[in-house]
Backbone bond lengths (Angstrom), bond angles and torsions (degrees), N, CA, C in turn:
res aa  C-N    CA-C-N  psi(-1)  N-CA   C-N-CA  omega(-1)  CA-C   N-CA-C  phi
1 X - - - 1.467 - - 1.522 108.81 -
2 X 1.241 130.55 160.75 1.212 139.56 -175.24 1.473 103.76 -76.87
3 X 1.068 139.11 -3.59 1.634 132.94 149.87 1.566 114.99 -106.28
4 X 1.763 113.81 28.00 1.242 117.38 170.77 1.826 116.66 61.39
5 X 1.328 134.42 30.36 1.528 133.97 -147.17 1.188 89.12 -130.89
6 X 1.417 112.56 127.12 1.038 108.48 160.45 1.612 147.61 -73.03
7 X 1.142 127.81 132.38 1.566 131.54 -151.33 1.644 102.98 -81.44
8 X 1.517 98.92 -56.65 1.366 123.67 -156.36 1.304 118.67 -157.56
9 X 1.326 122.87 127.20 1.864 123.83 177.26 1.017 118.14 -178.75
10 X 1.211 112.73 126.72 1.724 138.42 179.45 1.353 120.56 -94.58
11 X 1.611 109.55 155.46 1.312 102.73 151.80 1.373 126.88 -154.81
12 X 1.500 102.16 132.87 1.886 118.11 -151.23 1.794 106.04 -82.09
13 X 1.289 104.25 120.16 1.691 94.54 -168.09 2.241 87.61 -126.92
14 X 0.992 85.64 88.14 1.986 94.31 -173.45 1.584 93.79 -111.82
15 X 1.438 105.78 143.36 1.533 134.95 142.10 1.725 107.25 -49.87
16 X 1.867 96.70 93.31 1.919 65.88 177.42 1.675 115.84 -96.92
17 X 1.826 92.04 110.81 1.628 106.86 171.72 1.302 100.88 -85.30
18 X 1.339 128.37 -35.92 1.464 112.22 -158.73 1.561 96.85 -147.30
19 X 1.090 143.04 76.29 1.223 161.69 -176.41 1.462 110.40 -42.87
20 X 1.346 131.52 -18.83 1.594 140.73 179.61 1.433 100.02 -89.94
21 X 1.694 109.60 -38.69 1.617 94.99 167.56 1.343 122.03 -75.91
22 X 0.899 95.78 -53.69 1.512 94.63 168.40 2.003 125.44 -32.53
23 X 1.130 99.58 -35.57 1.553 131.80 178.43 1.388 94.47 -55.02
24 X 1.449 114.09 -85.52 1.086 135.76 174.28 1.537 107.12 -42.68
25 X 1.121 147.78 -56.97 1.343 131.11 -156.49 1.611 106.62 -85.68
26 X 1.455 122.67 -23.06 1.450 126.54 156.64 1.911 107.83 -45.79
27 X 1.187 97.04 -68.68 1.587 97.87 -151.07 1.363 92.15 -60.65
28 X 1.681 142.16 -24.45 1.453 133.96 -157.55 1.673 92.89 -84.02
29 X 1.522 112.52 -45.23 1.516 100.28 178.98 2.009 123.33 -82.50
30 X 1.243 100.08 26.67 1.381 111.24 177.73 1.586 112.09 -117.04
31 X 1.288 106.64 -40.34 1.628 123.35 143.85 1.337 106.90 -18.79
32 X 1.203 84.91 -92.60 1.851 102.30 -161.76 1.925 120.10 -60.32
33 X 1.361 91.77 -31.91 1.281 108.05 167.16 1.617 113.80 -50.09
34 X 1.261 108.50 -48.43 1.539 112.12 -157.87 1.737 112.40 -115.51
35 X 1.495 108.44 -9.10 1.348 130.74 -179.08 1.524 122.63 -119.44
36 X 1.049 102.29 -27.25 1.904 121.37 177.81 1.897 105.62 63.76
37 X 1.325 85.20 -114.78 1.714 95.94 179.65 1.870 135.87 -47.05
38 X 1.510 104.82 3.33 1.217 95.17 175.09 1.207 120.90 -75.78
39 X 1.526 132.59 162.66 1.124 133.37 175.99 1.459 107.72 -102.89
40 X 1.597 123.45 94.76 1.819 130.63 155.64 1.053 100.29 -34.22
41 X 1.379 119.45 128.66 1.602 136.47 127.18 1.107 93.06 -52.30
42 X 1.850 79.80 173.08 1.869 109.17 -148.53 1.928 89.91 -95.55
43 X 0.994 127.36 143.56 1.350 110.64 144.19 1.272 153.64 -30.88
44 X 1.061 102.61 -23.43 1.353 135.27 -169.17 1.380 115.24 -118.14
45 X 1.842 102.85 7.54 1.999 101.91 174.09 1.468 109.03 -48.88
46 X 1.190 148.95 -19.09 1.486 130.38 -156.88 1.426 107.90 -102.85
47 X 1.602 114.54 26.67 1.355 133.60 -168.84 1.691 97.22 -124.35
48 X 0.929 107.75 -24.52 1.899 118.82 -163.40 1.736 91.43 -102.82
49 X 1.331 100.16 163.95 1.586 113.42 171.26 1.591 124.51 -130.08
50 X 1.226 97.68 75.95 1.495 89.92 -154.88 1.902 102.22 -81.10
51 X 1.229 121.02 166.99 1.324 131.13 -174.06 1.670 113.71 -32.18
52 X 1.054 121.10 149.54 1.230 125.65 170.12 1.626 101.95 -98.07
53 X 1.351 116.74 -46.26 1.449 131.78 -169.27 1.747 120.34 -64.90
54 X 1.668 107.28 74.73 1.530 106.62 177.44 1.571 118.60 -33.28
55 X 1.454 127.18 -10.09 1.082 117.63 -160.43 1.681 90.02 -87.77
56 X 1.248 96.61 -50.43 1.786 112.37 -154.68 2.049 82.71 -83.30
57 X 1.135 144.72 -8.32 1.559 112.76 159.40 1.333 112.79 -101.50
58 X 1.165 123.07 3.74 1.651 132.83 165.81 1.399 94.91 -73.67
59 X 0.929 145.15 -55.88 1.647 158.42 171.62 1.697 112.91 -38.17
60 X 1.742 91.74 -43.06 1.702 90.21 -173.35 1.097 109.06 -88.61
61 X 1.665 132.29 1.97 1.663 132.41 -142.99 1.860 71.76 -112.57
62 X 1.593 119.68 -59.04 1.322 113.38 -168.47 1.471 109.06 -66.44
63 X 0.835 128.59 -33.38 1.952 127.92 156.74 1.434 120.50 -47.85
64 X 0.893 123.78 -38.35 1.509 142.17 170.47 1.573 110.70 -71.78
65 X 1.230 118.04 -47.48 1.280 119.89 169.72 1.476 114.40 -71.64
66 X 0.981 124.05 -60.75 1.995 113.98 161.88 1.007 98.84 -27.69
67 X 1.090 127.05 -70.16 1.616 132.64 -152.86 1.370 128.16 -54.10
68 X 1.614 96.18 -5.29 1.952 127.79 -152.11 1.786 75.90 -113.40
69 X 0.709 116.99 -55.74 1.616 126.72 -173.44 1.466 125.46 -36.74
70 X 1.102 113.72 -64.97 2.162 135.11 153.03 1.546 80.51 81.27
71 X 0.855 107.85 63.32 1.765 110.37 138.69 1.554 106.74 -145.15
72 X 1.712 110.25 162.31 1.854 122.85 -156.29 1.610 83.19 -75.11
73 X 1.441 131.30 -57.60 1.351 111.95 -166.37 1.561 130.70 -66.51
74 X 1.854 103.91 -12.19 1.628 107.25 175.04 1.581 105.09 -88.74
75 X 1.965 115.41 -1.87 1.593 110.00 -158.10 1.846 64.89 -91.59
76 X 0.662 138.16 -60.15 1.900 141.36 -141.95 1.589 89.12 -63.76
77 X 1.012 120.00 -50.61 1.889 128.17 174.69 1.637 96.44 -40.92
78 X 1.291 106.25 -83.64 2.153 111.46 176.02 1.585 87.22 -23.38
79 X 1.128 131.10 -97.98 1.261 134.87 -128.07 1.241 112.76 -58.38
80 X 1.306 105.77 -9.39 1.870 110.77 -177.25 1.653 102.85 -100.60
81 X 1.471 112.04 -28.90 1.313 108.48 175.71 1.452 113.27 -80.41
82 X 1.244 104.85 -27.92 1.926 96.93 171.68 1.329 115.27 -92.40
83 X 0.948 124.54 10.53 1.899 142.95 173.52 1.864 81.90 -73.44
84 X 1.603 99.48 -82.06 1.235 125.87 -159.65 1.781 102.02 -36.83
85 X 1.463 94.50 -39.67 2.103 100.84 -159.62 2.096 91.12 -67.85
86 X 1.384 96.11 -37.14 1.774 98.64 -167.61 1.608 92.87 -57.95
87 X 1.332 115.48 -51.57 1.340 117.56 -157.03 1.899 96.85 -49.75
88 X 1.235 98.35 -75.04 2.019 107.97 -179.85 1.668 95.69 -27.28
89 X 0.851 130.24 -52.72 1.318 131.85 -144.54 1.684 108.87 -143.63
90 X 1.412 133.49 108.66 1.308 116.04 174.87 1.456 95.44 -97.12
91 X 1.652 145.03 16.85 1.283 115.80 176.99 1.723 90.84 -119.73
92 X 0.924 112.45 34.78 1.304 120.86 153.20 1.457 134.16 -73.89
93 X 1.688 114.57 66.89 1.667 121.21 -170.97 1.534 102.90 -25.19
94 X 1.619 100.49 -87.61 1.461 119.64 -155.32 1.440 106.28 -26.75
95 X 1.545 100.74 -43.14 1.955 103.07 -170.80 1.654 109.70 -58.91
96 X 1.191 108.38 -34.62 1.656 109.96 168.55 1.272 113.27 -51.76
97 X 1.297 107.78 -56.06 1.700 116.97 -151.07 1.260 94.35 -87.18
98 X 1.450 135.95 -29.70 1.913 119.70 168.75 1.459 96.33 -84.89
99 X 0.815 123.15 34.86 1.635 120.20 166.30 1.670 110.50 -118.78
100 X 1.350 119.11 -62.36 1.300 110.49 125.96 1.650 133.74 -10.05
101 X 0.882 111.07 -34.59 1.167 125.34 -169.36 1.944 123.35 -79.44
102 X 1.584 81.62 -55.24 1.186 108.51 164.35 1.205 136.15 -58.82
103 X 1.228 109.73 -40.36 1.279 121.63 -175.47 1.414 98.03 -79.58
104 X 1.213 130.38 -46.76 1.686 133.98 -170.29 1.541 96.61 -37.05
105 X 1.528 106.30 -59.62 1.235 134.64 -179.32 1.695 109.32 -35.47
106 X 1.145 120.62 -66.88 1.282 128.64 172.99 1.097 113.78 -64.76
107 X 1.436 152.58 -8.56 0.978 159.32 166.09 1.297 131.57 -99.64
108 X 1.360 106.75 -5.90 1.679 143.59 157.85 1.523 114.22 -65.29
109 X 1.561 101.69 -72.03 1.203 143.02 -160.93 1.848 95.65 -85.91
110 X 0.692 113.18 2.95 1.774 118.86 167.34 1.863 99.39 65.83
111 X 0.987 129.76 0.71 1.717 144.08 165.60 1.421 94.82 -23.34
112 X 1.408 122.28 -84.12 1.230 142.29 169.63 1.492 138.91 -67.35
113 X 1.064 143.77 133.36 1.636 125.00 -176.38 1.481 100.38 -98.04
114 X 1.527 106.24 138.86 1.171 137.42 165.86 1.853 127.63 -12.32
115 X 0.742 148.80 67.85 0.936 135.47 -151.57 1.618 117.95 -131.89
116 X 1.599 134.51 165.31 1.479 125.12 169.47 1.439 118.47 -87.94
117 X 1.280 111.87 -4.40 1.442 124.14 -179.22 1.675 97.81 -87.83
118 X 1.348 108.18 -56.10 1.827 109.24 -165.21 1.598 91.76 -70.71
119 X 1.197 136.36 -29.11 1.211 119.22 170.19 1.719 135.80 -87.86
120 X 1.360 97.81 9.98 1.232 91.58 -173.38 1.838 89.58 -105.86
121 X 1.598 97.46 -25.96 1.835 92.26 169.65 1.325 124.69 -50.33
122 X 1.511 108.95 -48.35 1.559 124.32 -173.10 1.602 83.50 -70.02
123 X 1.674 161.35 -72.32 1.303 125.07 -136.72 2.136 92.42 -86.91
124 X 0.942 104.53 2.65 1.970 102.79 -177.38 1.167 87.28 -64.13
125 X 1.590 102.01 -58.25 1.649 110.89 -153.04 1.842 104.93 -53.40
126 X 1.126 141.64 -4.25 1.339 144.39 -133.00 1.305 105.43 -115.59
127 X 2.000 89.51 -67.87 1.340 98.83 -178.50 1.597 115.86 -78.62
128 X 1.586 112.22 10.81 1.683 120.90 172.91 1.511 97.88 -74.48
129 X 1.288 115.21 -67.00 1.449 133.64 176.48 1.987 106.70 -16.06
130 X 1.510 85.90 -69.77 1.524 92.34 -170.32 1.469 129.76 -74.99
131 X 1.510 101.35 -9.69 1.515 136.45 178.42 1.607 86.34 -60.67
132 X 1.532 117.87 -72.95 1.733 135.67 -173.71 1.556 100.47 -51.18
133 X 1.285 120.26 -66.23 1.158 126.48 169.22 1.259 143.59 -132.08
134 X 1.680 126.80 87.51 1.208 124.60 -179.82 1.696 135.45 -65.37
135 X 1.212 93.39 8.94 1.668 103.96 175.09 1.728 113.86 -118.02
136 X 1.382 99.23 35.10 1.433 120.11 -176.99 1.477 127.11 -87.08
137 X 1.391 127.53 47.76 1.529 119.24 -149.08 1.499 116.15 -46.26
138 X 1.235 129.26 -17.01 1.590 135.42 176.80 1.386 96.12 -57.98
139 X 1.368 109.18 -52.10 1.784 118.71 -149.95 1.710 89.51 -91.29
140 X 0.652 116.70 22.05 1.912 132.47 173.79 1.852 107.68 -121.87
141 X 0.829 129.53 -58.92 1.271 135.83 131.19 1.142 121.06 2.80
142 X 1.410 115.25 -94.56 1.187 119.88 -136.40 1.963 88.57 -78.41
143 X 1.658 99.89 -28.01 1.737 97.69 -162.57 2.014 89.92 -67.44
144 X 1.392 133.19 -29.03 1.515 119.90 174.64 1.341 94.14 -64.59
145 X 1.112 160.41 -69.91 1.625 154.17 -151.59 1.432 96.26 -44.69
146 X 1.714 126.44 -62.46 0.972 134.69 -163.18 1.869 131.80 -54.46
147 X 2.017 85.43 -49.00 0.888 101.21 172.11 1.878 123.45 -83.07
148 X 1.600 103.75 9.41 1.491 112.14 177.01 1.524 97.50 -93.67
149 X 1.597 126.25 -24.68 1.259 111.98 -154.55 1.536 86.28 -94.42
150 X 1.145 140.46 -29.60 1.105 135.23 143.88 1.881 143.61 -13.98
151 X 1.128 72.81 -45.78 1.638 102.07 178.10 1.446 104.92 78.46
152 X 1.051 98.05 36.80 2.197 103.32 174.53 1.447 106.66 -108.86
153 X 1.601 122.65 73.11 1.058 139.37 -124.34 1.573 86.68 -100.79
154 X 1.643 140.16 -29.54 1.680 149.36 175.39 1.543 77.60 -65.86
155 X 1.594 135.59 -86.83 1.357 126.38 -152.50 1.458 112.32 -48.38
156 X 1.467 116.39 -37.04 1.515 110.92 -171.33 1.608 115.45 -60.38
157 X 1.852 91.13 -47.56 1.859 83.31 154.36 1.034 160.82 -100.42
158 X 1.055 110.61 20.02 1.705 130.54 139.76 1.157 107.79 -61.14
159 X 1.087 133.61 -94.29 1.297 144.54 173.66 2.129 105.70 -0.18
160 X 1.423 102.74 -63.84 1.253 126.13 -168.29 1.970 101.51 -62.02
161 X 1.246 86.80 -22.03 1.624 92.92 -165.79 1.348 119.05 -85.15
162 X 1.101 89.49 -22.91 1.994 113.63 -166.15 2.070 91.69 -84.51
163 X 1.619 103.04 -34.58 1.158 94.46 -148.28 1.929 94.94 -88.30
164 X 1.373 99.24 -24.07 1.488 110.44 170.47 1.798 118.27 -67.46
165 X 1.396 105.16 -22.99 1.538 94.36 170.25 1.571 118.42 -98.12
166 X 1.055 109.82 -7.07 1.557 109.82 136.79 0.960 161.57 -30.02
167 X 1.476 110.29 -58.00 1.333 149.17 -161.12 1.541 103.37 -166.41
168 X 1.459 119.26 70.92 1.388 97.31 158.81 1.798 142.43 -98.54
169 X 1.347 85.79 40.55 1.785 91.63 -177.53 1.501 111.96 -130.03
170 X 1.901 103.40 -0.05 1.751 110.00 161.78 1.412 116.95 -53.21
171 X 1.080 140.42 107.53 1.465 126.79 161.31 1.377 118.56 -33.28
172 X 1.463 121.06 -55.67 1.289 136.54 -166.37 1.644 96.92 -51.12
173 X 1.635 97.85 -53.57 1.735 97.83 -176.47 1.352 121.57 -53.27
174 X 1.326 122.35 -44.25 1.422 133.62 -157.44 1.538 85.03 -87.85
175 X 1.337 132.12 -76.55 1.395 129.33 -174.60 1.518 124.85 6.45
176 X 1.674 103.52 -67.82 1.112 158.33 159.19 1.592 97.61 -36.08
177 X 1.263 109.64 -82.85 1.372 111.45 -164.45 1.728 112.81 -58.74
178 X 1.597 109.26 -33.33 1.258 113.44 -175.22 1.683 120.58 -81.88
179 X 1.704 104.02 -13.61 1.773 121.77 154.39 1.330 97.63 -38.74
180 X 1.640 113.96 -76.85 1.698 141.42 -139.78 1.882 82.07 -63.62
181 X 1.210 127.08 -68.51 1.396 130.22 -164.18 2.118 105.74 -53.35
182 X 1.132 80.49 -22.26 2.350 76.31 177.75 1.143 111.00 -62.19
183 X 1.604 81.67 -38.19 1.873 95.72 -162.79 1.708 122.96 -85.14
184 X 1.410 107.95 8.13 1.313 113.57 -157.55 1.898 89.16 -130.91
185 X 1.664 107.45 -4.83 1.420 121.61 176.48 1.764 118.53 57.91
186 X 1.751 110.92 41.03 0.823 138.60 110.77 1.789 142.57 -40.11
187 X 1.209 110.09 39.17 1.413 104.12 -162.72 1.379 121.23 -71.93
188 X 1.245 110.58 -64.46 1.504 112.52 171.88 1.504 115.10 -25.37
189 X 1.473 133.13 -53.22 1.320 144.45 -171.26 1.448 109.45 -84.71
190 X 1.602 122.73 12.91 1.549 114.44 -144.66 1.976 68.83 -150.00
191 X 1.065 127.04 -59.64 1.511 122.79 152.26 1.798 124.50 -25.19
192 X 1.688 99.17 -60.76 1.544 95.68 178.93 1.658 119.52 -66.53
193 X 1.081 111.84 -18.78 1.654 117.55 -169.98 1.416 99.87 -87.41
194 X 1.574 127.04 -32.39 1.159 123.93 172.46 1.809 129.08 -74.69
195 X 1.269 89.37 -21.65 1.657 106.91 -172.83 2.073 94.66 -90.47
196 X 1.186 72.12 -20.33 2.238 73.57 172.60 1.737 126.47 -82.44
197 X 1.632 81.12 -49.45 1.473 97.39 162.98 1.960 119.94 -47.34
198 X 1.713 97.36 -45.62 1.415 85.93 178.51 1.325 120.65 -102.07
199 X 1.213 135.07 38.25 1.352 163.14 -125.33 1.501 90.36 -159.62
200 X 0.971 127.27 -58.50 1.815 130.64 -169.89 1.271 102.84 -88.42
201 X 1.352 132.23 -49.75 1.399 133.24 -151.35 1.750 102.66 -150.39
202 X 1.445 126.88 81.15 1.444 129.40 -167.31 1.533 99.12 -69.27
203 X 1.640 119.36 -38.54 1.217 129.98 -163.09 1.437 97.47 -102.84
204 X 1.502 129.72 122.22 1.184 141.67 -179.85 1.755 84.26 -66.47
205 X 1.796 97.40 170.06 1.740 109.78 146.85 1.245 95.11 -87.20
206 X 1.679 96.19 148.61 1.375 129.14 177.86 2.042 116.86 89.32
207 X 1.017 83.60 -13.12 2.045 94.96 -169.61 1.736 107.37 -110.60
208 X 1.343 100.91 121.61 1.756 104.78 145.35 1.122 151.01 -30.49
209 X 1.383 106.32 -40.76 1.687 124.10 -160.40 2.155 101.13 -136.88
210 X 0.840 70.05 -169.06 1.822 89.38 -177.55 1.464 109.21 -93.05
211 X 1.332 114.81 -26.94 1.817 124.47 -151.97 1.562 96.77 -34.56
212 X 1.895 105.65 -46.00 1.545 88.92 -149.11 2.048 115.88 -82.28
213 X 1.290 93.36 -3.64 1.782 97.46 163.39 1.156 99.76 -90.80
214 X 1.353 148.80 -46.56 1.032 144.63 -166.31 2.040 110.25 -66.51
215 X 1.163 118.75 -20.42 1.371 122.64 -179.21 1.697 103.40 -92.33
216 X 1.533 100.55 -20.23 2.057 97.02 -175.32 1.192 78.92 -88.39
217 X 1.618 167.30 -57.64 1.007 144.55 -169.27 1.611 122.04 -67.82
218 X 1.135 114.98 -23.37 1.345 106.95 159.46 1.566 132.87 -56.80
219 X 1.633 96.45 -42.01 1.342 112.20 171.74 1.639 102.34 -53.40
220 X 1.227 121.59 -69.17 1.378 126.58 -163.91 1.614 101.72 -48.28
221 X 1.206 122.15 -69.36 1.194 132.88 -169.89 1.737 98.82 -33.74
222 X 1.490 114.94 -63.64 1.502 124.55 -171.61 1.906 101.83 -52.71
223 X 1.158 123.40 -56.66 1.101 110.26 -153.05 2.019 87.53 -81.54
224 X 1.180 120.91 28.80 1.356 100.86 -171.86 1.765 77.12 -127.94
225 X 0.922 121.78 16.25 2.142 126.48 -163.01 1.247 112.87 43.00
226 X 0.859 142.99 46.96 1.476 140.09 -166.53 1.349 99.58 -128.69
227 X 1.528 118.18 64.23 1.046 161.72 158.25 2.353 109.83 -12.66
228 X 1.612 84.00 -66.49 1.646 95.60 -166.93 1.892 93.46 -70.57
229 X 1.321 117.96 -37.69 1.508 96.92 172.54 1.354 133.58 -88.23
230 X 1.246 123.24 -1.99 1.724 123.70 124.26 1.281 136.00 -56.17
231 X 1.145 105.52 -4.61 1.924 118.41 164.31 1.665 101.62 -98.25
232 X 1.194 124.43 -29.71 1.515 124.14 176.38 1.494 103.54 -90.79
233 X 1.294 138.38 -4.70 1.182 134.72 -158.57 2.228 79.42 -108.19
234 X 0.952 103.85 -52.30 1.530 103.22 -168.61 1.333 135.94 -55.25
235 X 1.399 93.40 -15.14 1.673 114.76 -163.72 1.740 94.55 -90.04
236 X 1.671 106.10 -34.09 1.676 91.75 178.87 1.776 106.67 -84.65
237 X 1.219 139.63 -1.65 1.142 142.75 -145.54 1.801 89.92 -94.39
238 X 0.976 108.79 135.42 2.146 121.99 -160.25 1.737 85.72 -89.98
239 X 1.399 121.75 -69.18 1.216 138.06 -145.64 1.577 103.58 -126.35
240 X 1.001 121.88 125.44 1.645 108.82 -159.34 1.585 85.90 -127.35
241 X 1.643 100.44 120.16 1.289 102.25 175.62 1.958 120.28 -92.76
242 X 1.243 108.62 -154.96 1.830 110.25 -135.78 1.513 88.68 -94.11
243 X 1.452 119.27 -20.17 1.707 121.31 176.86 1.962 101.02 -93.32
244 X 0.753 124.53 -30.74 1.808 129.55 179.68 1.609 95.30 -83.00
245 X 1.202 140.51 -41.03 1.393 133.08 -178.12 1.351 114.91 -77.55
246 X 1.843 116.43 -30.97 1.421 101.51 -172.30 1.724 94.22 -99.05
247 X 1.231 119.67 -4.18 1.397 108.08 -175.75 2.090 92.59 -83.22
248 X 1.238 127.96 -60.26 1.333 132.14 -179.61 1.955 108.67 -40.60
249 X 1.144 107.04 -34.66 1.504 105.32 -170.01 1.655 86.11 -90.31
250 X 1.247 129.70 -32.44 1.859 98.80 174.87 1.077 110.11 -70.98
251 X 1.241 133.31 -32.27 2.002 143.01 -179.62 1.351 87.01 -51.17
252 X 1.421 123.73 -81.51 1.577 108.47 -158.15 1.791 116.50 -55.24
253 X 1.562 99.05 -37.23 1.576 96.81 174.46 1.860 124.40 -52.84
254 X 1.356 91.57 -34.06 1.473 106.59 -171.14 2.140 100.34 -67.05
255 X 1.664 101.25 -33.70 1.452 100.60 -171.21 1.547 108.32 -100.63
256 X 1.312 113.84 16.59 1.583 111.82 -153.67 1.385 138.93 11.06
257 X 1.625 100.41 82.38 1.183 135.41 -134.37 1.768 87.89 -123.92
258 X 1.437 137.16 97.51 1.317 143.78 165.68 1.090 99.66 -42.24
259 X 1.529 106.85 104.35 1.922 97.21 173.08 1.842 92.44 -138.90
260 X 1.007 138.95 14.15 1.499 111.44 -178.11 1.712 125.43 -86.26
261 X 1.922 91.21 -15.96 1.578 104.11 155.84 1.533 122.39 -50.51
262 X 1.329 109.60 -36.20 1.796 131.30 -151.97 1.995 79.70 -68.18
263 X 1.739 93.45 135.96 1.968 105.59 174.71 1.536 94.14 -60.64
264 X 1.183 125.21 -35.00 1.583 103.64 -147.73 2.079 85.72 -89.86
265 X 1.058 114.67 -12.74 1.806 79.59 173.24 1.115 122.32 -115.20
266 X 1.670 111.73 8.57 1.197 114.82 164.58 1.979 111.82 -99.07
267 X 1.178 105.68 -3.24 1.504 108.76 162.29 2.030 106.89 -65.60
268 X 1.777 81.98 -63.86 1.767 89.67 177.71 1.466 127.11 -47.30
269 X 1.065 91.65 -45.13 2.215 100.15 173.45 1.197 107.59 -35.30
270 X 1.609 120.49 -72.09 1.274 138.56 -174.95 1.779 104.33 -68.20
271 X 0.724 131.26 10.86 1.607 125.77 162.94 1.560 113.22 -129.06
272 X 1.587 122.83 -32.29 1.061 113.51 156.05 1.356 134.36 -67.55
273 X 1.187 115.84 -47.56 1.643 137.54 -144.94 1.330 100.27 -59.99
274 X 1.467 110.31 132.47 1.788 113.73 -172.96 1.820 105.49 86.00
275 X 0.761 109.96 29.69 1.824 117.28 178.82 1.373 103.48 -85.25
276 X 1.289 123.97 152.49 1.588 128.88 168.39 1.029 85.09 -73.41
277 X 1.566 151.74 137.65 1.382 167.84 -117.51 2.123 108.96 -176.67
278 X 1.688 81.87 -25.60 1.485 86.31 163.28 1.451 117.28 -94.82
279 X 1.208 134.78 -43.66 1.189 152.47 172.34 2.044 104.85 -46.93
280 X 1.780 109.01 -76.00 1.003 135.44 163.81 1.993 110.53 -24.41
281 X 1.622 101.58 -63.94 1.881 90.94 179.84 1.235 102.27 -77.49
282 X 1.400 149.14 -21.29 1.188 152.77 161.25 1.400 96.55 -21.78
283 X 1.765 113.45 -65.56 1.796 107.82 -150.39 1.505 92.05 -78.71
284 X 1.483 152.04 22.75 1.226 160.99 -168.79 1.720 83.75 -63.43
285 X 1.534 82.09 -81.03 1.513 107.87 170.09 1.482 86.04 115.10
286 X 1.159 122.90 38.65 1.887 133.03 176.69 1.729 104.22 -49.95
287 X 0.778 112.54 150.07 1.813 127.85 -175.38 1.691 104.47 -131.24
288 X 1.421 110.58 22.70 1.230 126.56 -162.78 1.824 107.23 -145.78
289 X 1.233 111.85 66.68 1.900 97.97 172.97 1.137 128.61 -24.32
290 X 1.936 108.71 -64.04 1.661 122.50 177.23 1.524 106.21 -34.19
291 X 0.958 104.34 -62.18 1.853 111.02 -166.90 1.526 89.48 -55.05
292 X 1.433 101.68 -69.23 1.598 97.65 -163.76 1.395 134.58 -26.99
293 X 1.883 102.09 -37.85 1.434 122.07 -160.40 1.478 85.12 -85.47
294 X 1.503 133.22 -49.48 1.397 130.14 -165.21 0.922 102.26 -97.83
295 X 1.796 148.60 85.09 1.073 171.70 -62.28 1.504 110.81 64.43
296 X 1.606 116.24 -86.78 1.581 96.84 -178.81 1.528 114.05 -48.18
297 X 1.572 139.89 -21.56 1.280 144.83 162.94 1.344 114.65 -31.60
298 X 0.859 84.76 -66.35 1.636 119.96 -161.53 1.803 93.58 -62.45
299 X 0.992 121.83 -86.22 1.784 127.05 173.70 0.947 113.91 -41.35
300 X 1.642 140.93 -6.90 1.461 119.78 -178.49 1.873 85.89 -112.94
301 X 1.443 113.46 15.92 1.055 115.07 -171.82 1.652 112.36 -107.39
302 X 1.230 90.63 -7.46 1.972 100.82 -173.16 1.583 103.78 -102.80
């Protein structure tokens, strides 16, 4: 800088086994470092086919952006803009698979009601995607997200796996992939992909803060008991959501641990308290009943 100060600087201390990764995982955290919000291509774009038709990926960028948004009237916006991107273009993967996408979304987010029809659209829409293009790591992606919210926890990692040898220095990918591995009780290996993910990219797209890597590592940490680094994981967490608050308030209960003074669970009380608790540990996405059942216990118990 013109007053000589430093901005920004790292330093890379790697085993060099494979020197292209290594390559690659420099330039992604120099990116983001110095650029923030762009979205890197994959290394491996000249393997993928993405649209020729400016009309129909102008279409998928504004679908994608609703979709960044999380409210029902910007999810209904996506769905008309990735309608629109299929229309320009039907060999347009991605437009499938954030369409797919969307809908998960709305069907998450209670937008939509539940149904075997809206779900059998969202996995059509998937395997259309990969039909157009199977060397698509997004459209690999997005089908582990899908198949996690599902609770088809073997497909999510497959899915996650295919999309990680692809692309293994996407956060989004590995994130993803290192969800599918908790749940399949893989932890240790389902830990490192998550601690990478927020290592490359602390700030998701679409988010302010860290919370939401910082809450998949909480998860991991908890179901692995490792108790004191979910107490170090919490203290950086801005906004502590409804699965990190009721999992932290059984930790202290479990250690009898004075916490109802503590801001962050008397913030949560008053924003949780009275939650469908069945519905709510449901979206855990637990691979574990026992816990499951003694958790909703436990919360309709506070």
């Amino acid at each position: 800088t013109p007053e000589g100060n430093v901005i920004w600087s790292n330093k890379y201390d790697r085993v060099k086994e494979d020197i292209f990764d290594i390559q690659d995982e420099i330039v992604r955290k120099i990116t983001i470092a110095l650029i923030g919000g762009i979205e890197i291509s994959s290394l491996k774009r000249a393997h993928r086919k993405p649209t020729e038709n400016m009309t129909s990926y102008e279409f998928l960028l504004k679908g994608k952006d609703n979709h960044h948004k999380f409210t029902k009237e910007a999810n209904e916006a996506a769905i008309d803009d990735l309608d629109r991107a299929i229309q320009m273009d039907v060999n347009n993967a991605q437009a499938y698979a954030w369409k797919a996408c969307v809908i998960g979304q709305a069907l998450g987010r209670g937008y939509c009601e539940m149904t075997d029809d809206k779900v059998g659209e969202l996995l059509g829409l998937l395997d259309k995607a990969l039909e157009v293009d199977p060397n698509d790591f997004e459209c690999h992606r997005m089908q582990a997200e899908v198949y996690l919210s599902m609770h088809d926890f073997e497909k999510s990692k497959i899915s996650g796996q295919k999309a990680t040898s692809m692309n293994p220095n996407d956060p989004r990918v590995i994130s993803v992939y290192g969800e599918a591995l908790l749940r399949v009780n893989e932890l240790e290996k389902g830990i490192e992909y998550l601690e990478k993910a927020y290592e490359l990219d602390p700030i998701p797209q679409g988010q302010t803060t860290s919370d939401r890597r910082l809450a998949s590592l909480f998860l991991a940490y908890f179901l692995r008991n490792d108790f004191e680094r979910c107490e170090e994981l919490n203290k950086d967490i801005v906004n502590i959501d409804i699965r990190t608050w009721l999992l932290n308030s059984y930790i202290c209960n479990q250690k009898d641990i004075n916490h109802e003074k503590e801001l962050w669970f008397s913030s949560g009380l008053s924003q949780f308290k009275g939650s469908n608790w069945e519905m709510e540990v449901d979206r855990f996405h637990l691979n574990d009943d026992a816990l499951k059942n003694t958790l909703i216990e436990f919360a309709k118990a506070i």
